[in-house]
C-alpha positions in Angstrom: 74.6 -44.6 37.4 72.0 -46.1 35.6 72.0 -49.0 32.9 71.0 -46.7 30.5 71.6 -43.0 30.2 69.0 -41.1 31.4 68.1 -39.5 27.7 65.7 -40.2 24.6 62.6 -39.6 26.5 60.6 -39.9 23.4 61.2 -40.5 19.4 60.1 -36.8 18.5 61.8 -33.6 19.4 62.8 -32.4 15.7 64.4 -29.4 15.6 63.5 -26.4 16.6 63.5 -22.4 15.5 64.0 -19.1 17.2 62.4 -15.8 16.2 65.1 -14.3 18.2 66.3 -11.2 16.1 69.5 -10.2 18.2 69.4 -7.4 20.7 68.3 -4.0 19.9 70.7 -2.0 18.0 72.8 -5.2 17.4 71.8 -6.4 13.8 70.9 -10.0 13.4 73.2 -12.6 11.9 72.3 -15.4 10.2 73.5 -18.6 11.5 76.0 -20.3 9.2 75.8 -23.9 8.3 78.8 -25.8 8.8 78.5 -28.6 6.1 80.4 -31.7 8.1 78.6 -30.9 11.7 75.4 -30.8 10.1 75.7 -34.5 8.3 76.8 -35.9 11.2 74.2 -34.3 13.3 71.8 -35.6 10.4 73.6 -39.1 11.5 72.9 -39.1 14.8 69.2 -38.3 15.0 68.9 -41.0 12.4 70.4 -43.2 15.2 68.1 -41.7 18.0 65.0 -41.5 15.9 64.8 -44.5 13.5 67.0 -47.1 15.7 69.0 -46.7 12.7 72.8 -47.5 12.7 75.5 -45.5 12.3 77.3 -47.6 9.8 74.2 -47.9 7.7 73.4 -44.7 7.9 76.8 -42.5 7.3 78.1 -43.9 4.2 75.3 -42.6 1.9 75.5 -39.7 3.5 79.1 -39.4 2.7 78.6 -40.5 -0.6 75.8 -37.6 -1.1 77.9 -35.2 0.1 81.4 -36.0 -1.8 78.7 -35.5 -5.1 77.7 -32.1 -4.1 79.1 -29.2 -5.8 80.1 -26.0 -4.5 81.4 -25.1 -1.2 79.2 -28.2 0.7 81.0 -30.5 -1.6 83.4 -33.3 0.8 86.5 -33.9 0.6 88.7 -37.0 2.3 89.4 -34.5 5.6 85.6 -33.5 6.0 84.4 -37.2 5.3 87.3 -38.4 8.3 85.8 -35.5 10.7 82.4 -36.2 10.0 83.3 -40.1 11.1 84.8 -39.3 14.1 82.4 -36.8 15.1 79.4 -39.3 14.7 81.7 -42.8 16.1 83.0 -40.7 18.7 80.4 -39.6 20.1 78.1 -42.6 20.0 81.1 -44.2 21.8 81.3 -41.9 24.6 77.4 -41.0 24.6 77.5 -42.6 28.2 80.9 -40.7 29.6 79.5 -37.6 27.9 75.9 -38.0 29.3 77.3 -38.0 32.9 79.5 -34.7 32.0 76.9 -32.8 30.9 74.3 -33.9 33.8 77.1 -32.9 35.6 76.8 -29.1 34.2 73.3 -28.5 33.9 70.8 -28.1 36.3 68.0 -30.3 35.5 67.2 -33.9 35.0 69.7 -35.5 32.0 65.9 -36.9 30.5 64.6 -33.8 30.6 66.9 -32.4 27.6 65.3 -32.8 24.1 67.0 -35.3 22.0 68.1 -33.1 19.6 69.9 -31.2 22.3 71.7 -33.3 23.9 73.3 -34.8 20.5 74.5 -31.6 19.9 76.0 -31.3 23.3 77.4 -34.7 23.2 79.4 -33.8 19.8 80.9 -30.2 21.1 82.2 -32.5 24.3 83.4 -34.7 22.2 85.4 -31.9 19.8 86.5 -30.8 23.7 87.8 -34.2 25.2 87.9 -36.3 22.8 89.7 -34.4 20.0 92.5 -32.1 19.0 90.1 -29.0 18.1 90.7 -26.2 20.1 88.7 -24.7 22.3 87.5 -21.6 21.1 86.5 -23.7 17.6 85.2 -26.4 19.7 82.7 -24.6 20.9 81.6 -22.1 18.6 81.0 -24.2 15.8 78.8 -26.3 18.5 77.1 -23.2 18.9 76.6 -22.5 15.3 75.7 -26.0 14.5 72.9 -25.3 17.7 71.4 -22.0 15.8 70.9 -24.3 12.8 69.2 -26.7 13.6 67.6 -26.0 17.3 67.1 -21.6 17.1 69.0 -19.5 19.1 67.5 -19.8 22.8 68.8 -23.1 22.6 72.0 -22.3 21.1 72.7 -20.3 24.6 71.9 -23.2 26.4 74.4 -25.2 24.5 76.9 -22.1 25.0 76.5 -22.2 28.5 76.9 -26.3 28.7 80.3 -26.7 26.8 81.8 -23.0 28.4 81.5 -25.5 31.8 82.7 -28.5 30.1 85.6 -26.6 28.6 87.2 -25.7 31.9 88.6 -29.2 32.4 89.9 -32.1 30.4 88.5 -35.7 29.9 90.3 -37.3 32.9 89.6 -34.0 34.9 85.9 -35.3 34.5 85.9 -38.7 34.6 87.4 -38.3 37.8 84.4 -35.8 39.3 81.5 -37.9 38.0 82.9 -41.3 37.9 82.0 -43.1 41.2 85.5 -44.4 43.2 86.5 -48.1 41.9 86.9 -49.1 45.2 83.3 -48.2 45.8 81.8 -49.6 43.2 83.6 -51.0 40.5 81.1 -52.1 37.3 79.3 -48.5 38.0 83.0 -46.7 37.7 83.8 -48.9 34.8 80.7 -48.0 33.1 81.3 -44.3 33.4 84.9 -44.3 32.9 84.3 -46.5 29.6 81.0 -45.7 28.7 79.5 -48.6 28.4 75.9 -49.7 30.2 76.5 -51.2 33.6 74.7 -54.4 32.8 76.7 -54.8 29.6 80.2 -54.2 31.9 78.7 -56.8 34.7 78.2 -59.4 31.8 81.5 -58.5 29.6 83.3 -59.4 32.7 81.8 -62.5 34.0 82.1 -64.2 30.5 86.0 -62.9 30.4 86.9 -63.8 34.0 90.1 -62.3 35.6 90.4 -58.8 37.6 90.6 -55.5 36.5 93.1 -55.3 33.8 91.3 -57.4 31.9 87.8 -56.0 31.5 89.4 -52.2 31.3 91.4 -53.8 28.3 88.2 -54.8 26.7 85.7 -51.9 27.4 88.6 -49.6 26.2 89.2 -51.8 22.8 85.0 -51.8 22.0 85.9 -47.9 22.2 88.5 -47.9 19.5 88.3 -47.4 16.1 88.3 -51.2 14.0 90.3 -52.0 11.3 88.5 -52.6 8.1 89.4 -56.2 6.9 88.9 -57.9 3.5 88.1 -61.3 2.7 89.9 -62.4 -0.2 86.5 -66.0 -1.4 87.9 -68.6 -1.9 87.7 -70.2 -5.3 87.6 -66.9 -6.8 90.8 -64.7 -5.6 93.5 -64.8 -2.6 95.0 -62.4 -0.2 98.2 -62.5 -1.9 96.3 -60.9 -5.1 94.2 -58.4 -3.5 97.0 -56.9 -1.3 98.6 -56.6 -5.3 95.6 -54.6 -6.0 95.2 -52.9 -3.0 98.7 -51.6 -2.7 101.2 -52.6 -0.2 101.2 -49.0 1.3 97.5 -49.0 1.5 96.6 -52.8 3.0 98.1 -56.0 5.3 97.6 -59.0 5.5 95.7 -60.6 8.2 97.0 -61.4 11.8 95.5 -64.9 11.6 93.7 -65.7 8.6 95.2 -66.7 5.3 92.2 -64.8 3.5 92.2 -61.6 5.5 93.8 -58.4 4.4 93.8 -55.3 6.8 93.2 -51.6 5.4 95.3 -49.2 6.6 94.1 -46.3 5.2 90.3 -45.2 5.1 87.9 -44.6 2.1 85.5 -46.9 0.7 86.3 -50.7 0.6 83.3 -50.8 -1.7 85.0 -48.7 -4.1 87.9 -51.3 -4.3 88.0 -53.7 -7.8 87.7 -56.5 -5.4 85.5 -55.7 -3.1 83.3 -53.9 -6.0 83.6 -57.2 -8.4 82.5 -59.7 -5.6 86.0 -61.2 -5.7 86.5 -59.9 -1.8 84.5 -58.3 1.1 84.2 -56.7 4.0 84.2 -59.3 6.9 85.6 -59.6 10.1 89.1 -61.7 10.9 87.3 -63.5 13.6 83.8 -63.7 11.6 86.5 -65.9 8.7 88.0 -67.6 11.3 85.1 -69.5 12.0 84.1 -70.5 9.2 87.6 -72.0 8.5 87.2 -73.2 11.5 84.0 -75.5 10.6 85.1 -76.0 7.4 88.4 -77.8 8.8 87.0 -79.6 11.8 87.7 -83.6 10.8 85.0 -85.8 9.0 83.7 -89.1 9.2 82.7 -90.5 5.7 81.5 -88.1 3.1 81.9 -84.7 2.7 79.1 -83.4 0.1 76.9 -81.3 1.7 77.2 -78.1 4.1 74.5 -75.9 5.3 74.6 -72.4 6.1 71.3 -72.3 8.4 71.5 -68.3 9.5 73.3 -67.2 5.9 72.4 -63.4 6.0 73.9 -61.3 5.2 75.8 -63.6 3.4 79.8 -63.0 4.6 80.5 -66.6 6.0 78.1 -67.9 3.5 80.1 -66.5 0.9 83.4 -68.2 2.3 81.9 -71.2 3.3 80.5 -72.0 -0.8 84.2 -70.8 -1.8 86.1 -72.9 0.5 83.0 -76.2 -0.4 83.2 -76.1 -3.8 86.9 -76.2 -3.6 86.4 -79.8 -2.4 83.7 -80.6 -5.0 80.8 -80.0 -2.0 77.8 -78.0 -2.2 76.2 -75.3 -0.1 73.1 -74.2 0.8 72.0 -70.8 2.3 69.1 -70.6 4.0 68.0 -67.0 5.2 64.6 -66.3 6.7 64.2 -63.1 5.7 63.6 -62.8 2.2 65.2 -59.8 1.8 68.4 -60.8 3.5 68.3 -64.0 1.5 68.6 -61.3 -1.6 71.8 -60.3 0.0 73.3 -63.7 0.7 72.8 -64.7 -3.3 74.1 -61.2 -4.2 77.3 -62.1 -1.5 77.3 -66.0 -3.2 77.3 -65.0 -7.3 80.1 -65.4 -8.7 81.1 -68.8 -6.5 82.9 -71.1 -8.9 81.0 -74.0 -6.9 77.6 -75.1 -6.6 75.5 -73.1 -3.9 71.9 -72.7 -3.6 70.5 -69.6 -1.3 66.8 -70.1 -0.2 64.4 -67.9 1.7 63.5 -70.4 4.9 63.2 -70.5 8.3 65.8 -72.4 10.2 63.3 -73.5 12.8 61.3 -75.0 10.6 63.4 -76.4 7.6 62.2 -77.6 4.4 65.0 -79.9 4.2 65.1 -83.5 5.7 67.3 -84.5 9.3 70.6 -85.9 8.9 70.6 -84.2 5.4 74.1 -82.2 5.7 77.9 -82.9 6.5 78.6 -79.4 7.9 76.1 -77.3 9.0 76.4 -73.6 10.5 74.8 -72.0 12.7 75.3 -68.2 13.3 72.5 -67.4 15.3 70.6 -64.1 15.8 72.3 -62.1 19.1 72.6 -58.9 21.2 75.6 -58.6 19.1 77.8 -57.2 22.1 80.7 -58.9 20.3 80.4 -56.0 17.9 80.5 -52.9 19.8 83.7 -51.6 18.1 81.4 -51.4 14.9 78.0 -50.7 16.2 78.5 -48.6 19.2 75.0 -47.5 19.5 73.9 -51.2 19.8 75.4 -50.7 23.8 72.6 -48.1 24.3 69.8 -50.1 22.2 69.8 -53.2 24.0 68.7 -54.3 27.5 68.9 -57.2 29.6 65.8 -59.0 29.1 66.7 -58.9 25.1 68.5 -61.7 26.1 65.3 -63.7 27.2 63.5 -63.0 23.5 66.8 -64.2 21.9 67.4 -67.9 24.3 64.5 -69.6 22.6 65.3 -68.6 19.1 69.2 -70.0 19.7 68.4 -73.0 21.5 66.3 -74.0 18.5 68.2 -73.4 16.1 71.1 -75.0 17.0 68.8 -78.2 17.7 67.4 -78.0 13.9 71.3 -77.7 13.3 72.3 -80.9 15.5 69.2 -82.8 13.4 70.2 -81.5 10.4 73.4 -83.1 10.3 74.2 -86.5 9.9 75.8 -89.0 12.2 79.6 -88.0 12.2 79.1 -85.1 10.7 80.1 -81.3 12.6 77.7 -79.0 13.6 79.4 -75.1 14.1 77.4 -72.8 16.9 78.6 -69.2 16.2 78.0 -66.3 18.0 78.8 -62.4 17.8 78.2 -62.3 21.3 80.4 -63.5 24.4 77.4 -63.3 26.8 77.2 -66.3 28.3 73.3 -66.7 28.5 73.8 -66.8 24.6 77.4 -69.1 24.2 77.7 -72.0 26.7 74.5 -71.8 28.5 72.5 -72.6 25.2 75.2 -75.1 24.2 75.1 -77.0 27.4 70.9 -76.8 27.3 70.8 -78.2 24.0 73.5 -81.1 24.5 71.4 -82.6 27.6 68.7 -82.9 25.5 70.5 -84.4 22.7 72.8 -87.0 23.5 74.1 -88.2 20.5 76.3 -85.5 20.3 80.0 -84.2 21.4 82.2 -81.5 21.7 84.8 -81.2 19.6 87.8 -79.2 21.0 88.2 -76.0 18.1 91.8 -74.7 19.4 93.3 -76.6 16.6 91.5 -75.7 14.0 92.4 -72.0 14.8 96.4 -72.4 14.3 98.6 -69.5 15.5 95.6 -67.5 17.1 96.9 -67.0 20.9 95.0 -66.9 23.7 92.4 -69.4 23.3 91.1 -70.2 27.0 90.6 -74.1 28.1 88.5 -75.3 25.5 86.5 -77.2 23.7 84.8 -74.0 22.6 86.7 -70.7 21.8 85.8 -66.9 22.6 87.5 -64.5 20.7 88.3 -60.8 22.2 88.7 -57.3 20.4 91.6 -57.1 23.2 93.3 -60.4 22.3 92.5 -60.9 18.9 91.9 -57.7 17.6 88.5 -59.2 16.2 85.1 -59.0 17.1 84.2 -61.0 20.1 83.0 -64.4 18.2 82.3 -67.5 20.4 82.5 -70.9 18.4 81.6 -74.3 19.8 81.9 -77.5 17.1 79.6 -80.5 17.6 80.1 -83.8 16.1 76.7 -85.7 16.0 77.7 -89.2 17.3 73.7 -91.0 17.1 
C-alpha cells in the first residue's frame, strides 16, 4: 500500500452532467436531491478542493441548512447523519480507497475526485453504518445523478453492488496485506491511516501490537466535545448547572473540564456563547495547568503565551495568572489569529495583553517572563480524532519545514524567561522528530537549563511513561495526543 491513497490527482474535477434521457420508451426521471447527502458531499469537496477542514467547514453548513424552510430544512437526525456521513468517511477514506480499488478495474488515481467521494460515502452507509442495503446504495446512486450525470451514476451502481456483497471485516480481510507479512502496511489498511503516520505513531508509543491498534482505532472514534470552564470567570461546577446533569460530565482529569454527552452546538451554550467557557481539549487544559503549577523561584509576575492562537490555553492561562495577581501576554504572529486570541481573552478579570508578533523575533526583552509557553506550530497527528483529513494532508518531509520553526521557538522561549523561571514546550503531536528530538537539540545548546519532571503536576492522570516529559494518548487519556516538557532556566 502506499503512504497516501492513490486519489486527488488534481484540484478540479467539479461535477459533471449527463444528457442521458433514459432508454427509449422508458420516460426519463429526474434525479431527486437528497438534502443531507448533498451537504455532506458539499463537505467533502470542500476538503478535497480547498484543503479545507471538515470541522471548519460543516458547522455553517449545518447552521445554513437548520435555517432553510421547507422540506430541505434540518432537523437534529439529518444534522447527526450528515456528521457521520462526512467524519466517517474521511476516517476510513484509506480502508475505503483500498475497497473500491479492489472493485474497479482501473487505476484508484484515475477516478475523478468527485467520484470517488461519492463512492467512499455509499461504502461507508454499507460498512460502516446501520443503513440497509437496498437504501445504502440507492440513495448513493441518486446523490451520483445529482451532482456527477447519470453515466457516472452507473459507474457508482456497479461499484457499491460489488462492495455490498460482503461486510467490513469481509474486506479488510481480502485487501489488507497478512500482519505477519507486513505489519505497518496491514495496520494502515486495517485502520486507515498512512503507513508513514502508523511507522511513526508506533515508534513514539513503543510496545507491540496491542498498543498501536489501540491508538489507530481511538484516532478513528468519534471525540468527546469538552468545555473549559476560565478561570477567574466561571467553574465546572457552574457550567455542568447550566448545562444540565443529563446533558454534560465532568472531566476525567481536569478540574475545569466538563464533557458533553449529547451533540448540538457548544457554541449555542450561555457559557460557551458569553465567553465564560470553551471548547478545548482535556489534555490541551492539562497543560496549561501543568505550566501554570510547575514550582517557582522568586517572583511570579509575568507569563507569556509565545504561540497564543487561537487563543484556548491563552484564555486559561490569563484566568488562572491573574488569579495570582500576574499578567499575560499573547503573542500571535498572525494577525488575524491574534484577533481570535483577544476575542478568546475578553472578558479575563486579570490583566492580559494580546499582540500581533512573531515569536522568533520578539519585541520583548530576554529574561523578561516567569512562565513562558510555548505551543508550537505541528503536523498535528495528535489531533486525528478531530481532523481526520489532516492523516491524508500531511507527508513526511512536513516534518523537515516544521524542525526549524520549533527549535527556534522554544530557544526564544528558554531566552525569554528568566533565571528560575519555567519554560513549557507543548505539542499536539507525539512524533518524535517534533517532541524530544527538538527538546534535546535545543538543551545542548543551551546549558543553563533543566528538565523538570511534569508527572506531578498532572495529579491523578494514569499512565504517564518515565518522565521528565509526558505524552498524552487518545487511548490512555482519552485526549488528544499532547506532549509537554517543562524547562527551568538555571543561567
Amino acid at each position: 500500500m502506499n503512504d497516501q491513497p492513490g486519489r486527488r490527482p488534481q484540484k478540479s474535477g467539479k461535477p459533471g452532467t449527463s444528457g442521458k434521457q433514459g432508454k427509449p420508451g422508458k420516460p426519463y426521471r429526474r434525479p431527486q436531491k437528497d438534502p443531507v447527502r448533498y451537504l455532506a458531499f458539499e463537505a467533502l469537496r470542500a476538503v478535497d478542493e480547498r484543503d479545507a477542514y471538515a470541522n471548519l467547514v460543516l458547522p455553517p453548513l449545518l447552521r445554513k441548512a437548520r435555517e432553510k424552510e421547507g422540506p430541505e430544512k434540518f432537523d437534529a437526525r439529518d444534522a447527526a447523519l450528515a456528521t457521520e456521513l462526512v467524519y466517517g468517511t474521511l476516517r476510513r477514506q484509506g480502508t475505503y480507497d483500498a475497497i473500491v480499488a479492489a472493485c474497479i478495474d482501473r487505476p484508484l488515481r484515475e477516478v475523478d475526485p468527485p467520484v470517488l467521494d461519492v463512492l467512499n460515502m455509499g461504502v461507508h452507509q454499507l460498512l460502516g453504518t446501520r443503513i440497509p442495503t437496498h437504501a445504502a446504495v440507492s440513495a448513493s446512486v441518486e446523490l451520483a445523478r445529482v451532482v456527477l450525470g447519470d453515466g457516472r451514476a452507473k459507474f457508482v451502481n456497479a461499484v457499491l453492488r460489488k462492495v455490498a456483497q460482503d461486510d467490513l471485516d469481509g474486506w479488510v480481510e481480502k485487501v489488507a496485506p497478512p500482519y505477519a507479512e507486513d505489519a505497518e502496511d496491514h495496520l494502515a489498511v486495517v485502520h486507515s491511516h498512512p503507513r508513514w503516520v502508523v511507522s511513526a505513531l508506533w515508534d513514539s508509543l513503543g510496545g507491540g501490537r496491542a498498543g498501536i491498534e489501540d491508538l489507530l482505532e481511538a484516532d478513528n472514534e468519534r471525540p468527546e466535545v469538552t468545555l473549559v470552564a476560565r478561570p477567574g470567570r466561571t467553574t465546572a461546577d457552574a457550567v455542568l448547572d447550566e448545562v444540565g446533569e443529563e446533558s454534560a460530565l465532568p472531566g476525567r482529569w481536569s478540574p475545569y473540564a466538563v464533557r458533553l454527552t449529547e451533540g448540538g452546538e457548544p457554541g449555542a451554550l450561555d457559557p460557551v456563547r458569553t465567553g465564560r467557557a470553551g471548547v478545548q481539549d482535556e489534555g490541551s487544559q492539562l497543560v496549561a495547568i501543568a505550566l501554570a503549577n510547575a514550582p517557582l523561584e522568586g517572583r511570579d509576575e509575568k507569563w507569556l503565551d509565545g504561540c497564543a492562537g487561537p487563543g484556548g490555553k491563552a484564555a486559561m492561562l490569563a484566568g488562572l495568572a491573574s488569579e495570582r495577581g500576574a499578567a499575560l501576554l499573547a503573542a500571535e504572529k498572525q494577525p488575524h489569529r491574534a484577533r481570535l486570541v483577544a476575542n478568546a481573552l475578553a472578558g479575563n478579570p486579570g490583566p492580559y495583553q494580546v499582540i500581533a508578533a512573531d515569536g522568533t523575533r520578539p519585541p520583548w526583552g530576554p529574561a523578561t517572563f516567569d512562565r513562558v509557553l510555548m505551543d508550537v506550530p505541528c503536523t498535528g497527528l495528535g489531533a486525528l480524532r478531530r481532523r481526520p483529513e489532516a492523516r491524508w494532508r500531511r507527508r513526511p518531509e512536513d516534518l523537515e519545514g516544521f524542525a526549524p520553526l520549533q527549535r527556534s521557538l522554544l530557544t526564544t522561549a528558554l531566552d525569554s524567561v528568566r533565571v528560575g523561571g519555567v519554560v513549557g514546550y507543548a505539542t499536539c503531536s507525539p512524533h518524535l522528530a517534533e517532541t524530544r528530538a527538538v527538546v534535546d537539540d535545543v538543551m545542548k545548546h543551551h546549558p543553563g537549563a533543566e528538565l523538570i519532571d511534569a508527572r506531578p503536576l498532572m495529579p491523578g492522570v494514569p499512565a504517564l511513561g518515565d518522565g521528565p516529559d509526558i505524552q498524552l494518548w487518545p487511548h490512555l487519556h482519552g485526549t488528544d495526543a499532547m506532549y509537554l516538557a517543562l524547562i527551568r532556566r538555571t543561567a
